[in-house]
C-alpha positions as CSV (number, residue, x, y, z in Angstrom):
1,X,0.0,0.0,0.0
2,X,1.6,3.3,-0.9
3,X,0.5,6.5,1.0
4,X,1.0,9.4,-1.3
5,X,1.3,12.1,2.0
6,X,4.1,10.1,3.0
7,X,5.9,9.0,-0.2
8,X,5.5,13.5,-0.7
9,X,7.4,13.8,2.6
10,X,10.0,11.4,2.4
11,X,11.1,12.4,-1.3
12,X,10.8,16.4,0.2
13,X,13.2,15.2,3.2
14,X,15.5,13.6,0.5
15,X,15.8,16.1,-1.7
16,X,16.2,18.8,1.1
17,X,18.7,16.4,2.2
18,X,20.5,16.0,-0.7
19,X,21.0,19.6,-1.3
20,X,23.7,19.2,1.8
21,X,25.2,15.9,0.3
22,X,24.8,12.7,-1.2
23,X,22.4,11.0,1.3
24,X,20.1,8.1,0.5
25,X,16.6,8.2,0.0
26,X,15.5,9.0,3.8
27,X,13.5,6.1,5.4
28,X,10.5,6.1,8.1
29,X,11.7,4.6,11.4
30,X,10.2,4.6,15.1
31,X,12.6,7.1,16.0
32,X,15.1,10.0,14.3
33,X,18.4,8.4,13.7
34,X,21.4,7.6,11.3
35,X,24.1,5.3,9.6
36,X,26.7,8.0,9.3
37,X,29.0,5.2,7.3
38,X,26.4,4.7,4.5
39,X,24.8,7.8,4.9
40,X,21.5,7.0,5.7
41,X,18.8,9.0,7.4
42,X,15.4,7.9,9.2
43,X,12.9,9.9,10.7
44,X,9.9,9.1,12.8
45,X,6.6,10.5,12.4
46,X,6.2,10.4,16.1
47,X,8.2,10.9,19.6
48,X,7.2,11.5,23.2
49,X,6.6,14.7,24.3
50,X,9.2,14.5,26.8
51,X,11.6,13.6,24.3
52,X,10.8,16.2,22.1
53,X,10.7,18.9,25.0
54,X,14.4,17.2,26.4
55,X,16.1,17.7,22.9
56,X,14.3,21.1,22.2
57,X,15.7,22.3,25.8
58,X,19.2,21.5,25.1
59,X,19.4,22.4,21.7
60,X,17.7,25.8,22.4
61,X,20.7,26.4,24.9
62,X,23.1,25.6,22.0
63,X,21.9,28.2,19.5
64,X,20.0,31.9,19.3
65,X,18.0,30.1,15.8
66,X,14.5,29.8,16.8
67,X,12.3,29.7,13.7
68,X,12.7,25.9,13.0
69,X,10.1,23.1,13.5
70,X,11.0,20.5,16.2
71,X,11.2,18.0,12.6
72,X,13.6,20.2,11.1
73,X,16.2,20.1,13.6
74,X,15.5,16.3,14.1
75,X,16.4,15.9,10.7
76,X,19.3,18.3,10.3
77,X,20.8,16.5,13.3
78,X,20.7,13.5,12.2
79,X,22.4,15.0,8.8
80,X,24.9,16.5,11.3
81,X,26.0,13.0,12.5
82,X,26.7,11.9,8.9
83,X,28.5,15.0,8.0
84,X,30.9,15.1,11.2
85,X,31.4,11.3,12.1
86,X,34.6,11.0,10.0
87,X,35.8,13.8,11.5
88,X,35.6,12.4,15.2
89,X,38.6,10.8,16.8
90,X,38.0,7.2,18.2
91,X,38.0,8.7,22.0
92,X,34.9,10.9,21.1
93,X,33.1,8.0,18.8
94,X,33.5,6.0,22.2
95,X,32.6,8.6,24.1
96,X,29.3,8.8,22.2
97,X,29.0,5.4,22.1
98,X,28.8,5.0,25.8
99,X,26.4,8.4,26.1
């Protein structure tokens, strides 16, 4: 069964994506994550609103932007794990790892 709202959003989230780098085609998941080796990117059409709030607290202390949605960020972090992985040293990867 295809579901045209969704196929819309995933190939909008792809080629926003793509205008960054060379990503796959983004994926729905049950949560907002990433395989920064093969540069893949899921996103999840739902999350707690504790989760939400948690990650929208800390970010908000990170940066003075405040006109993006909650999805937006989700998704450009997730784009910033792929862009910056290679540039970790092992010591922070474990670091992450363990977090």
């Amino acid at each position: 069964m295809t579901i045209i709202g969704l196929d819309n959003l995933l190939e909008i989230c792809t080629d926003f994506i793509n205008g960054i780098d060379d990503f796959e085609d983004v994926q729905i998941d049950t949560e907002f994550q990433c395989f920064p080796l093969t540069n893949e990117i899921f996103i999840s059409l739902v999350a707690s609103q504790m989760a939400v709030n948690e990650f929208m607290h800390n970010l908000m202390a990170r940066t003075s932007v405040r006109d993006i949605s909650e999805f937006t960020w989700s998704l450009l972090h997730e784009v910033g794990h792929c862009e910056t992985w290679d540039r970790m040293n092992t010591r922070t990867i474990n670091h992450c790892r363990n977090i």
